[in-house]
C-alpha positions in Angstrom: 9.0 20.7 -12.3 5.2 20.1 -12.9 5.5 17.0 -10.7 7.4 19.6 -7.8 4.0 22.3 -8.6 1.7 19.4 -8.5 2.2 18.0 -5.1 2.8 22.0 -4.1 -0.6 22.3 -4.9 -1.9 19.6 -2.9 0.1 20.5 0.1 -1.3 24.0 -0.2 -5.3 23.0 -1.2 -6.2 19.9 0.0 -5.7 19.8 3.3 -7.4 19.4 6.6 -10.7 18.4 4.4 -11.4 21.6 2.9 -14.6 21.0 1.1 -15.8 17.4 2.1 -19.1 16.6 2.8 -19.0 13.2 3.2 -19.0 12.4 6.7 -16.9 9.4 5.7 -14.6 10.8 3.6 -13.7 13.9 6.1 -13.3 11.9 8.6 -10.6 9.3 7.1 -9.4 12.5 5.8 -8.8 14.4 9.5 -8.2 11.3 11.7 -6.2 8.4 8.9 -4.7 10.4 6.1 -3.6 13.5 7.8 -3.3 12.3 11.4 -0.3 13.6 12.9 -0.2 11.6 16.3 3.0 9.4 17.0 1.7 5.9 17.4 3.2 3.5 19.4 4.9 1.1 16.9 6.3 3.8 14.9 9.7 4.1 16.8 10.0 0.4 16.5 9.3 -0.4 12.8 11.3 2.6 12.0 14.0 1.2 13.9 13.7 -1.8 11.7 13.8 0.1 8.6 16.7 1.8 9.6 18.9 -1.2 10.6 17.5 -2.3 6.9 19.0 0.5 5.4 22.5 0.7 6.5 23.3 -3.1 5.4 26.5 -2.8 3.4 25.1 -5.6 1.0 23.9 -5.6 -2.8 20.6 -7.1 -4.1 20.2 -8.7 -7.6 16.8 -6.9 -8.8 16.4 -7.4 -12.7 19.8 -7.0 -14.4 21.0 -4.5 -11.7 22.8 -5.1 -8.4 22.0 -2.7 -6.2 22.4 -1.7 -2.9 20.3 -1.7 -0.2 19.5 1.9 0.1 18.8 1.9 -3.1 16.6 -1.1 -3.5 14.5 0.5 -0.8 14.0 3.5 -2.6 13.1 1.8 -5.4 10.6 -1.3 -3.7 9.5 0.4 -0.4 6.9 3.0 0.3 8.5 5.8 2.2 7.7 6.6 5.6 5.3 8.5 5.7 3.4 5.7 3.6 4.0 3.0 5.7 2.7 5.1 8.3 -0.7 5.6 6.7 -1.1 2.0 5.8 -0.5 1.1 9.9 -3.3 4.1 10.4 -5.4 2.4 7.7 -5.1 -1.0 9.5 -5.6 0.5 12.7 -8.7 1.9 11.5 -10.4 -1.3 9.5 -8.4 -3.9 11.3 -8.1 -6.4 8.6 -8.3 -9.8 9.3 -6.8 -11.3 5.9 -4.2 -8.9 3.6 -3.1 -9.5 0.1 0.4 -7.4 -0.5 1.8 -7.4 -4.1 5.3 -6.3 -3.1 6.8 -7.1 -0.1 8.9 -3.9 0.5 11.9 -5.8 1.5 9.5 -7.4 4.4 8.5 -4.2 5.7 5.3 -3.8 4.2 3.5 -6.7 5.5 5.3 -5.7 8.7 3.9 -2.3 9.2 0.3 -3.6 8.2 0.1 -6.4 10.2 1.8 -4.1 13.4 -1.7 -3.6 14.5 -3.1 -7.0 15.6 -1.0 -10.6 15.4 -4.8 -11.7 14.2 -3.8 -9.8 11.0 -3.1 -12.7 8.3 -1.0 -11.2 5.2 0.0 -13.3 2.0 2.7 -11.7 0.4 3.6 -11.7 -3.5 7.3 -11.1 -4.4 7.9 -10.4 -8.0 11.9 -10.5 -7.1 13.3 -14.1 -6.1 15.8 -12.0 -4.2 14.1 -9.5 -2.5 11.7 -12.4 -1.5 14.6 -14.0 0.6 15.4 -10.5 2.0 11.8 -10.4 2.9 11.3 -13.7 4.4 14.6 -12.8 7.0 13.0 -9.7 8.1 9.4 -11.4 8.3 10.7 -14.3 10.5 13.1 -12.1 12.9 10.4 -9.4 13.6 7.0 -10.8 12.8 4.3 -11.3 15.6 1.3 -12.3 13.4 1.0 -14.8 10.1 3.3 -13.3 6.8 3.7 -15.8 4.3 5.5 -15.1 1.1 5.6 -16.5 -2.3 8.3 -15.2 -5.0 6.9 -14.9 -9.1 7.1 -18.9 -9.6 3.8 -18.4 -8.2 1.1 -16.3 -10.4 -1.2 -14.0 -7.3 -4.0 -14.6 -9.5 -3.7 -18.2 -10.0 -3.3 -18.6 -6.0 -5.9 -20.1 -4.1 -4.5 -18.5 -1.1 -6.2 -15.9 0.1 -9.2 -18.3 0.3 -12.1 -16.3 0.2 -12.8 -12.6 0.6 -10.0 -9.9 1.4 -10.0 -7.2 3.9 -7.2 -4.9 2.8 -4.8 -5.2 -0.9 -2.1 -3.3 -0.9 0.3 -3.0 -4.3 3.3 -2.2 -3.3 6.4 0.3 -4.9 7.8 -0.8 -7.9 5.2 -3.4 -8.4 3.9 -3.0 -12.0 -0.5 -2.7 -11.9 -2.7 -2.6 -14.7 -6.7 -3.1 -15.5 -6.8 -6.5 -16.1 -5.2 -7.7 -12.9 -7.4 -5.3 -10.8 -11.1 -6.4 -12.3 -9.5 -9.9 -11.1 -8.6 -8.7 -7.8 -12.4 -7.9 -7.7 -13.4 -11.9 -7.1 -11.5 -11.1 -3.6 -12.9 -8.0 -2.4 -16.2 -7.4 -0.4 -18.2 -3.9 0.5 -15.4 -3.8 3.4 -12.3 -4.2 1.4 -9.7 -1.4 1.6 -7.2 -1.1 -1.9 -3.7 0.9 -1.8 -2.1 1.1 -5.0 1.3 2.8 -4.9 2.4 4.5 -7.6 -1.1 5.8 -9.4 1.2 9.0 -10.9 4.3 7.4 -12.2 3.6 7.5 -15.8 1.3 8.7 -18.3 0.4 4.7 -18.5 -0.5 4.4 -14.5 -2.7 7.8 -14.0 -4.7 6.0 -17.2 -5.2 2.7 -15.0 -6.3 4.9 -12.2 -8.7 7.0 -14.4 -10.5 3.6 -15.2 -10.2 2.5 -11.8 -12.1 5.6 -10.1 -14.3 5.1 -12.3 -15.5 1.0 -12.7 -18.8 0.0 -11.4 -17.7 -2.0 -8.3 -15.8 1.3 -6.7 -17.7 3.9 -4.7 -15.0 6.0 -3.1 -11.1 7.0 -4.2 -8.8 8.9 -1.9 -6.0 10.3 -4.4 -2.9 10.9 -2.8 -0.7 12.3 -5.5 1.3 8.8 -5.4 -0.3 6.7 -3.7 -4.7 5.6 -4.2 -7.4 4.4 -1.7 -10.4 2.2 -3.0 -13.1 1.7 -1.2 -16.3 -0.8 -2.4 -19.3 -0.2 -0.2 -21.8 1.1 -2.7 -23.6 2.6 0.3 -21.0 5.5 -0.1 -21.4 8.3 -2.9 -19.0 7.6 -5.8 -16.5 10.3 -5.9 -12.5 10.5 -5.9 -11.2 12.9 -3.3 -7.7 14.6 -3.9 -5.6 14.6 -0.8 -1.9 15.9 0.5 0.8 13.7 -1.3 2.1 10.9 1.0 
């Protein structure tokens, strides 16, 4: 019930970019977050995601077999997620992303939709999901997706090379402090972070807390479930509370 009041609240209050003064923050507000404008890959990735659903096949995840609908509830953002992370790519156009959590191959899918320069590295944490993935990446794909199960530690890696444009941690995709300040080695003033699931548990708003607040993040964008970082330090340190997505 306080979970139903709380993204009530948000729906109700923080919307449109009621009481931003930050140029930059009202205007990712208006024109990314809360844009409302059918883009053009959106019928087509949703197709995919659809056809995704409806497979009458069960997926070992952990100790459970599940179904497919279900596994997507539980590893894949909803839609109106994936659809901001395709706005958020259409705004920054990333050249190089880092995705913890391939979303059954859809997440790297809806990110790299805007440009085939967009590279994405993809972490699986499920061996099985990680084949699912790799299917969907290499029967709709049009840029570079390549993706490593959990034999392979994201922080050991030395792919990405170099510097990041945009990180997304996907749903269901445990995140804690630790592995974020060593994210950090990856990220320049540019980089863009999505962290799904900031609201979870007790455990994950406390990440998030320390998050907003670490020396090496200027802006947040709270969105209930889902968080924005942003590292330019030319932009006033504050974390903005948004409508839930």
């Amino acid at each position: 019930m306080a979970s139903l009041f709380g993204r009530l609240h948000r729906m109700l209050c923080c919307r449109g970019g009621y009481g931003i003064h930050s140029p930059f923050a009202f205007d990712l507000t208006t024109t990314v977050i809360e844009e409302k404008r059918a883009y053009y890959c959106y019928e087509t990735l949703d197709r995919i995601r659809l056809q995704l659903q409806r497979e009458n096949r069960k997926i070992k995840c952990g100790n459970q077999d599940l179904t497919m609908k279900k596994a997507m509830r539980t590893h894949c953002f909803p839609v109106k997620g994936y659809r901001l992370l395709f706005r958020l790519t259409n705004r920054f156009h990333p050249e190089k992303a880092l995705i913890i959590g391939s979303g059954l191959g859809l997440t790297p899918l809806y990110v790299s939709a805007c440009s085939k320069k967009t590279e994405c590295t993809v972490f699986e944490p499920e061996p099985p999901v990680a084949v699912i993935a790799r299917n969907v990446v290499k029967k709709y794909a049009c840029s570079s997706i390549r993706i490593y199960d959990r034999t392979v530690d994201v922080f050991d890696m030395p792919e990405p090379a170099g510097n990041v444009d945009f990180i997304v941690w996907g749903k269901g995709v445990d995140f804690s402090f630790p592995s974020f300040e060593k994210m950090l080695r990856h990220v320049t003033v540019k980089s863009v972070m999505i962290i799904c699931g900031i609201n979870r548990s007790a455990a994950a708003r406390q990440v998030w807390n320390r998050i907003c607040t670490h020396p090496a993040v200027s802006v947040t964008f709270d969105l209930y479930s889902t968080g924005l970082i942003f590292f330019d330090p030319k932009l006033h340190r504050k974390t903005y509370k948004g409508i839930p997505v």
